[in-house]
C-alpha positions in Angstrom: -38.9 -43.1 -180.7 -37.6 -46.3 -179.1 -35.0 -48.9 -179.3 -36.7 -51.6 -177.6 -38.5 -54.4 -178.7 -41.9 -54.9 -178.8 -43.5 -57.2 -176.7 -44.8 -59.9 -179.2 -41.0 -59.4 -180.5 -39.9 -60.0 -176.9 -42.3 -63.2 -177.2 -40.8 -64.2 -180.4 -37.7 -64.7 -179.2 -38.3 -66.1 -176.0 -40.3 -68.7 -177.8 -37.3 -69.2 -180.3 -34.6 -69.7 -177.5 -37.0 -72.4 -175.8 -37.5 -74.6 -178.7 -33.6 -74.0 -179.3 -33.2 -75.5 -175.7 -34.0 -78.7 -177.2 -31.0 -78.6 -179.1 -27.8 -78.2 -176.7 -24.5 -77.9 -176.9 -23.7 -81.3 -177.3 -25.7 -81.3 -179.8 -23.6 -79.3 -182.1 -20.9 -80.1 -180.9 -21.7 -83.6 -182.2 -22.7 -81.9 -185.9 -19.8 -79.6 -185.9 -17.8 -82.6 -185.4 -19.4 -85.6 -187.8 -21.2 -83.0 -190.0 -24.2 -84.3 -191.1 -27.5 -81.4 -191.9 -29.5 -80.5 -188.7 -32.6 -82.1 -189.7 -34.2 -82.5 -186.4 -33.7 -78.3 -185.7 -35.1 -77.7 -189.2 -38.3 -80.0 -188.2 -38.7 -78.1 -185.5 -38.3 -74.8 -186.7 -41.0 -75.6 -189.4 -43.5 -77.4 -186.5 -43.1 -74.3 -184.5 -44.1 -71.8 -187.5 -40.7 -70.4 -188.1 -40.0 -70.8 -191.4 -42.9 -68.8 -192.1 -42.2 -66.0 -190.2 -42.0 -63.1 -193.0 -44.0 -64.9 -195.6 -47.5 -64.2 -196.7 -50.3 -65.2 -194.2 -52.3 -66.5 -197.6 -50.2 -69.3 -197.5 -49.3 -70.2 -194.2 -46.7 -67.6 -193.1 -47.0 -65.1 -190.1 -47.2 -62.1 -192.4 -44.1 -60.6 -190.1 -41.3 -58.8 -191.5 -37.4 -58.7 -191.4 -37.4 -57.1 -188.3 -38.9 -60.5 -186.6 -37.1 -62.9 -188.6 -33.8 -61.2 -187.5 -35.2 -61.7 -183.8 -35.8 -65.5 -184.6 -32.5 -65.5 -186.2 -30.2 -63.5 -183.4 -32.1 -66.0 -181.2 -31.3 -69.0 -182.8 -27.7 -68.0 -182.8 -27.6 -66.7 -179.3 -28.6 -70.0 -177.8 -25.1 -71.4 -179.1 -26.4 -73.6 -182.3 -24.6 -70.5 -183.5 -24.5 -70.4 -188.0 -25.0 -74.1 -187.8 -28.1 -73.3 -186.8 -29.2 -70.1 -188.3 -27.4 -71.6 -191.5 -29.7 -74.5 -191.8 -32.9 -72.2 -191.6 -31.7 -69.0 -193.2 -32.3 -69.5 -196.9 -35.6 -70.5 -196.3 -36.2 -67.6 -194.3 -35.0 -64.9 -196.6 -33.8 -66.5 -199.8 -37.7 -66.9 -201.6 -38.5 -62.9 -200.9 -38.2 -62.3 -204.6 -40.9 -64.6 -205.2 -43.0 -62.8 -202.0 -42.2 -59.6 -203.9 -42.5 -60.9 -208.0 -44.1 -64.0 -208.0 -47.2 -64.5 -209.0 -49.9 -66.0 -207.6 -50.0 -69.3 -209.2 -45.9 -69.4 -208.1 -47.1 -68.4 -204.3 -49.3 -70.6 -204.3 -46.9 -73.8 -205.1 -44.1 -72.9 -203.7 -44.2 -71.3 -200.5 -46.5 -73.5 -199.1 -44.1 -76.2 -199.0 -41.0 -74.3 -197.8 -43.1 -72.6 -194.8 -44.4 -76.0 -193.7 -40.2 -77.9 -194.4 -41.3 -80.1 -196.7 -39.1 -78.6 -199.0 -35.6 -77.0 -198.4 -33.7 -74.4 -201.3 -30.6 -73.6 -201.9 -29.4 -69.9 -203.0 -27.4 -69.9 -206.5 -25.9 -66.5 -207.2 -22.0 -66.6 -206.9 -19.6 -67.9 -209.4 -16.2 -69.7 -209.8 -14.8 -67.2 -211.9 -17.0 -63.8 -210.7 -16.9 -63.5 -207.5 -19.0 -60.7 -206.0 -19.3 -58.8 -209.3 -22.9 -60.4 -210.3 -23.4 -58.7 -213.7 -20.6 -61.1 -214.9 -22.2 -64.0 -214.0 -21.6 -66.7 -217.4 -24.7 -69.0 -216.4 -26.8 -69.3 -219.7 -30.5 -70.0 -219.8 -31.1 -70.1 -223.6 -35.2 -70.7 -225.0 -35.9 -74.1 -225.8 -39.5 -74.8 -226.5 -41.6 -73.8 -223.6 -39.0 -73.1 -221.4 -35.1 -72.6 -220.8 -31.9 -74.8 -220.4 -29.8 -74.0 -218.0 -25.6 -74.5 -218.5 -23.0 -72.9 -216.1 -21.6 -73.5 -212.6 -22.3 -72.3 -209.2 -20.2 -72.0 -206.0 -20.5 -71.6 -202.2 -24.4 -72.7 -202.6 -25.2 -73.5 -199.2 -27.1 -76.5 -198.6 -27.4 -78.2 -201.8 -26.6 -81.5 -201.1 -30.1 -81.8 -199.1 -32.2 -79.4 -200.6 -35.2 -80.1 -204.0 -35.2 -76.5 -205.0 -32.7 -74.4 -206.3 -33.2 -70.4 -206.7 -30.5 -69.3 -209.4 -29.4 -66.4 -211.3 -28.8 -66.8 -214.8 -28.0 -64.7 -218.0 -30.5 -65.2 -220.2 -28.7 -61.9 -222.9 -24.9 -61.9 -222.8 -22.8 -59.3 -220.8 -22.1 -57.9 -224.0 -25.2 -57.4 -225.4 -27.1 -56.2 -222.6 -28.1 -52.5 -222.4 -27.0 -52.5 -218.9 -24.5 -54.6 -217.0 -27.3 -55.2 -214.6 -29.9 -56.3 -217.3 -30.0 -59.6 -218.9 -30.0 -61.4 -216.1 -33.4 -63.8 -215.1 -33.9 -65.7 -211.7 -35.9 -68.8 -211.3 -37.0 -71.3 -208.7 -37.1 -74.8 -209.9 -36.5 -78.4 -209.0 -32.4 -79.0 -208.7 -32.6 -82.0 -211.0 -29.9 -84.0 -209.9 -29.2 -85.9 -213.3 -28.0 -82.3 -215.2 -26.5 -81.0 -211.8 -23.6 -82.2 -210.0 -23.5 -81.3 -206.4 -19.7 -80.8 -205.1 -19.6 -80.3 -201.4 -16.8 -77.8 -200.5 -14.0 -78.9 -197.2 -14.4 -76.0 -194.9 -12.9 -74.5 -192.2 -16.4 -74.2 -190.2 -20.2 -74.6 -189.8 -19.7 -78.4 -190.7 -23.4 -79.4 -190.4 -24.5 -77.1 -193.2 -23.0 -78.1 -196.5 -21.4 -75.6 -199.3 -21.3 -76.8 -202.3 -20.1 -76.1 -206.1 -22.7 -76.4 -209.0 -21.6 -78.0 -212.2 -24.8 -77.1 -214.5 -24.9 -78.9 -217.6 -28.5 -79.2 -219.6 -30.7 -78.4 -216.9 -34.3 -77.8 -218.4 -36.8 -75.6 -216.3 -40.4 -74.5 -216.9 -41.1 -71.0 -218.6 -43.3 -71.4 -215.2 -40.7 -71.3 -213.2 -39.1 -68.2 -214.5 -39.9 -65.5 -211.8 -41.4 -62.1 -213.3 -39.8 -60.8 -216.6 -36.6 -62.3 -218.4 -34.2 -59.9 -217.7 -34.8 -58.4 -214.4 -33.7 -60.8 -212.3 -30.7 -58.8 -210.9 -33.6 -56.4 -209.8 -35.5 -58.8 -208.5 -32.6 -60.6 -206.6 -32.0 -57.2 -204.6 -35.1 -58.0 -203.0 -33.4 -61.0 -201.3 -30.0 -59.3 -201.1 -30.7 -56.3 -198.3 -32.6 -58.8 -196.1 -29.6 -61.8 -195.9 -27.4 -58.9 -194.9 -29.5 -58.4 -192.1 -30.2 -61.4 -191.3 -26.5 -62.6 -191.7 -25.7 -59.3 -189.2 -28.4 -60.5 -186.6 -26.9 -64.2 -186.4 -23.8 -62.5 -185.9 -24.9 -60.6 -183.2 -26.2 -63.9 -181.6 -23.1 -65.7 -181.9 -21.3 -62.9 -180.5 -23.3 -63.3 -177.5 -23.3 -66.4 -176.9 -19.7 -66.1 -176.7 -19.5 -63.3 -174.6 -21.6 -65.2 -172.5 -19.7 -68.5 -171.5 -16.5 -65.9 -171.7 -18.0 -63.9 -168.8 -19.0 -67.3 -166.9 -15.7 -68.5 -167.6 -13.7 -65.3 -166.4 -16.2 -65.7 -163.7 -15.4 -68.9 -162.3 -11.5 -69.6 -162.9 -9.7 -68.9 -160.1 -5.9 -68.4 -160.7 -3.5 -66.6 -158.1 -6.0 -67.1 -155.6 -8.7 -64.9 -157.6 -11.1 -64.9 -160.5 -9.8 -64.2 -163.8 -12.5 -61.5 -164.5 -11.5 -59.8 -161.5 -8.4 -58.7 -163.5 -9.2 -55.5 -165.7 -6.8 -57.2 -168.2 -9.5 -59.5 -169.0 -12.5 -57.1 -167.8 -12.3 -54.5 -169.8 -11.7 -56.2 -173.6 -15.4 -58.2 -172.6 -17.3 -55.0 -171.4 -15.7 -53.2 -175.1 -17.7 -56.3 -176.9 -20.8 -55.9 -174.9 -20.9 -52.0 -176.0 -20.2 -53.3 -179.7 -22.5 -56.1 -179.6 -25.4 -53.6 -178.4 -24.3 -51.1 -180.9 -24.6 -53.5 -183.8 -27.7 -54.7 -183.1 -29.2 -51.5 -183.0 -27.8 -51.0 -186.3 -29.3 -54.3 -187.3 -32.7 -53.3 -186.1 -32.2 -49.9 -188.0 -31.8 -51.5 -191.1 -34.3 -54.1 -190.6 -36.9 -51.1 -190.0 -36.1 -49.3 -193.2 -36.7 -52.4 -195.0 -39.8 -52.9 -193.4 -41.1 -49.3 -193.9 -40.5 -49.4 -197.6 -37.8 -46.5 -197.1 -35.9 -45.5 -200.0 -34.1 -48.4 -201.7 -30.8 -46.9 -201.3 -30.9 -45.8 -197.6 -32.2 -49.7 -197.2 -29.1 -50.6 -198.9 -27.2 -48.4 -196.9 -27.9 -50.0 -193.5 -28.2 -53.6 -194.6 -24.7 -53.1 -196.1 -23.7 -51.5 -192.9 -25.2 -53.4 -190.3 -23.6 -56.4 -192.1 -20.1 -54.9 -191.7 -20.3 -53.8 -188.2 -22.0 -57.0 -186.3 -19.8 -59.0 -188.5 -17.0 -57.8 -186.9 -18.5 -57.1 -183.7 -19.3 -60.6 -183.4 -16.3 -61.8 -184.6 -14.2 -59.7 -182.1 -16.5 -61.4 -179.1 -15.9 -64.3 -180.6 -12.1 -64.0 -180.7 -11.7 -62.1 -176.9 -14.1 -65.0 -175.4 -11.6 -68.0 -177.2 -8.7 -65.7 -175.6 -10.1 -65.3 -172.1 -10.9 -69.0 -172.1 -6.7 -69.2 -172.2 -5.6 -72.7 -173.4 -9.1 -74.1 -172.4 -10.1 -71.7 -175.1 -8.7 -74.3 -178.0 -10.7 -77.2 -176.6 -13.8 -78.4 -178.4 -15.6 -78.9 -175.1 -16.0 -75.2 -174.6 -17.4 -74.4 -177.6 -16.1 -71.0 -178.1 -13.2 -72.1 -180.9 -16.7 -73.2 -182.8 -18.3 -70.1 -182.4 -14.8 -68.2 -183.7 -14.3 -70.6 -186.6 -18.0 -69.8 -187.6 -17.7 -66.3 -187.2 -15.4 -65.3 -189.6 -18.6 -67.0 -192.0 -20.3 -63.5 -191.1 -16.8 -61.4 -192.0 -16.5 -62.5 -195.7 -20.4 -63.6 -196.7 -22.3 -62.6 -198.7 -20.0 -59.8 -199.2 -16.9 -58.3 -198.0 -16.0 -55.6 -196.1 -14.4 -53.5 -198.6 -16.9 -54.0 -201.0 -19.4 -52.6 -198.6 -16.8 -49.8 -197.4 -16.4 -48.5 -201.2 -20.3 -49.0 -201.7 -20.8 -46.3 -198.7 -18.2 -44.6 -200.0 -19.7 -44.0 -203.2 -23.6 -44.3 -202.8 -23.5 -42.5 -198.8 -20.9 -40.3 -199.1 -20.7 -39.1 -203.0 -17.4 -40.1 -203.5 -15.8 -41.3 -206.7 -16.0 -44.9 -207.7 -13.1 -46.9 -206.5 -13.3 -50.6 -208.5 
């Protein structure tokens, strides 16, 4: 047993955080504060392979699995691009596993290609207006027309929309109350997000200003029956597939962010003098960053755990288990770093120029997506622990 990286892991992430060099603080600074998508970092991230990283060899990926794609993307939010960062590249990363896992060839074969190689960006469109996280309610219709579907509903907090051509969304293709299930009924596609049926709405947010979020007004979109991924019906199913592996990714970028917190906190506490001493000399501001370095390591081992159990093909629910988990605890872990390194920076901590009110604006992002804590709490409750169903 060990809890250490590999060394082409190691070498993974070292090569990550020196292309992510060429991208410094002021340069997110400057995005954080004019907005505006990263394009230059997603260039880069595609020149250097990245996008690639768990995809299938056959068409330009590494072949790797979620356990290296959380190492590229705690990197990339370690080096202080923070969810800017990892936002811009993280869809492309994890959202098309459903078509790694279902597709078919033919579907491999034309659309990964271009993703891997960022020619192409996708946006991820599950959640609702009106449903929230309770997916099976979902009222997006794709109703048969010919040789294909048409697609009417809406679509909120879809990341990235306003810069991407291809849209992976979750429809009902059977009504709610016709389906034998809750969780049947529902088909997933990947198609072209045709911007004469869709209207792109870009959300005011509190954070992560270089990476869009957008509502989806849906009226009349038609799509392929080739773009329909595997069978009409099982696209809840399928969407799983891409579910447990944002979780971990979303819980490795929070690790990263906490870091890169702790770290200017540290240098910070490290060089202020006041009374004629350092700061960090003071237990009072000692002791609250060493409790966020223990949680920080704690969570990514957690991450890691999860990301393994994925990897091995371990039992669907234990994978669901840790993904869920490692979600909750390096959210808040990295949160909480986030928060004592704003608070050891003292009024400086409120200033733009030290970066760390960024990094706790964008850490609450890892807090309430793609799920919230309680949600998780009662799932682990309920599928971990055997106790009744709460909601």
């Amino acid at each position: 047993m060990t809890f250490a990286l590999s060394p082409d892991q190691l070498e993974i992430r070292d090569a990550v955080a020196r292309l992510c060099a060429d991208f410094d603080d002021a340069y997110w600074l400057k995005k954080d504060s004019d907005g505006g998508f990263p394009h230059e970092f997603h260039q880069a991230m595609a020149a250097g392979g990245w996008l690639g990283v768990a995809m299938p060899e056959a068409f330009g990926g590494s072949g790797l699995g979620i356990t290296e794609a959380a190492v590229v993307m705690q990197a990339v939010a370690q080096s202080g691009a923070g969810f800017s960062g990892a936002s811009a590249v993280h869809m492309n990363i994890f959202g098309l596993h459903p078509v790694v896992v279902f597709g078919n060839n033919e579907q491999q074969r034309r659309w990964l290609p271009p993703l891997i190689e960022g020619k192409e960006k996708a946006c991820f469109a599950v959640t609702e207006p009106d449903v929230g996280l309770d997916t099976t309610h979902i009222k997006t219709r794709a109703v048969k027309e010919g040789n294909g579907y048409v697609i009417t509903g809406r679509k909120i907090w879809t990341s990235t929309a306003q810069v991407t051509e291809k849209m992976l969304i979750l429809t009902r293709t059977t009504p709610y109350e016709e389906a034998a299930r809750p969780s049947q009924g529902m088909t997933l596609f990947y198609t072209d997000l045709d911007r004469s049926t869709v209207e792109v709405r870009e959300i005011p947010k509190m954070g992560r200003h270089a990476v869009d979020s957008n509502m989806l007004f849906i009226d009349g979109l038609k799509v392929p029956l080739e773009d329909r991924i595997g069978e009409e019906g099982k696209g809840f199913q399928y969407i799983l597939h891409g579910m447990n592996p944002e979780r971990i990714l979303i819980a490795a970028e929070a690790v990263g962010l906490g870091r890169a917190a702790l770290a200017r906190a540290a240098r910070y506490a490290t060089e202020r003098v006041v009374f004629g001493r350092p700061i960090g000399q003071n237990q009072g501001i000692q002791h609250p960053l060493a409790e966020r370095w223990v949680e920080l390591e704690a969570a990514e081992l957690l991450v890691l755990r999860a990301a393994a159990a994925y990897d091995a093909h371990e039992k669907a629910e234990l994978v669901g288990a840790y993904a869920n988990a490692a979600k909750y605890f390096a959210g808040e872990a990295g949160a909480r770093a986030c928060e004592t390194a704003m608070l050891t920076h003292g009024g400086m901590g409120y200033a733009k120029e030290f970066h760390v009110e960024r990094f706790f604006r964008e850490a609450q992002i890892a807090r309430i997506a793609p799920v919230m804590a309680q949600l998780i709490l009662s799932n682990i409750g309920e599928r971990v622990l055997g106790l009744p169903k709460s909601y």
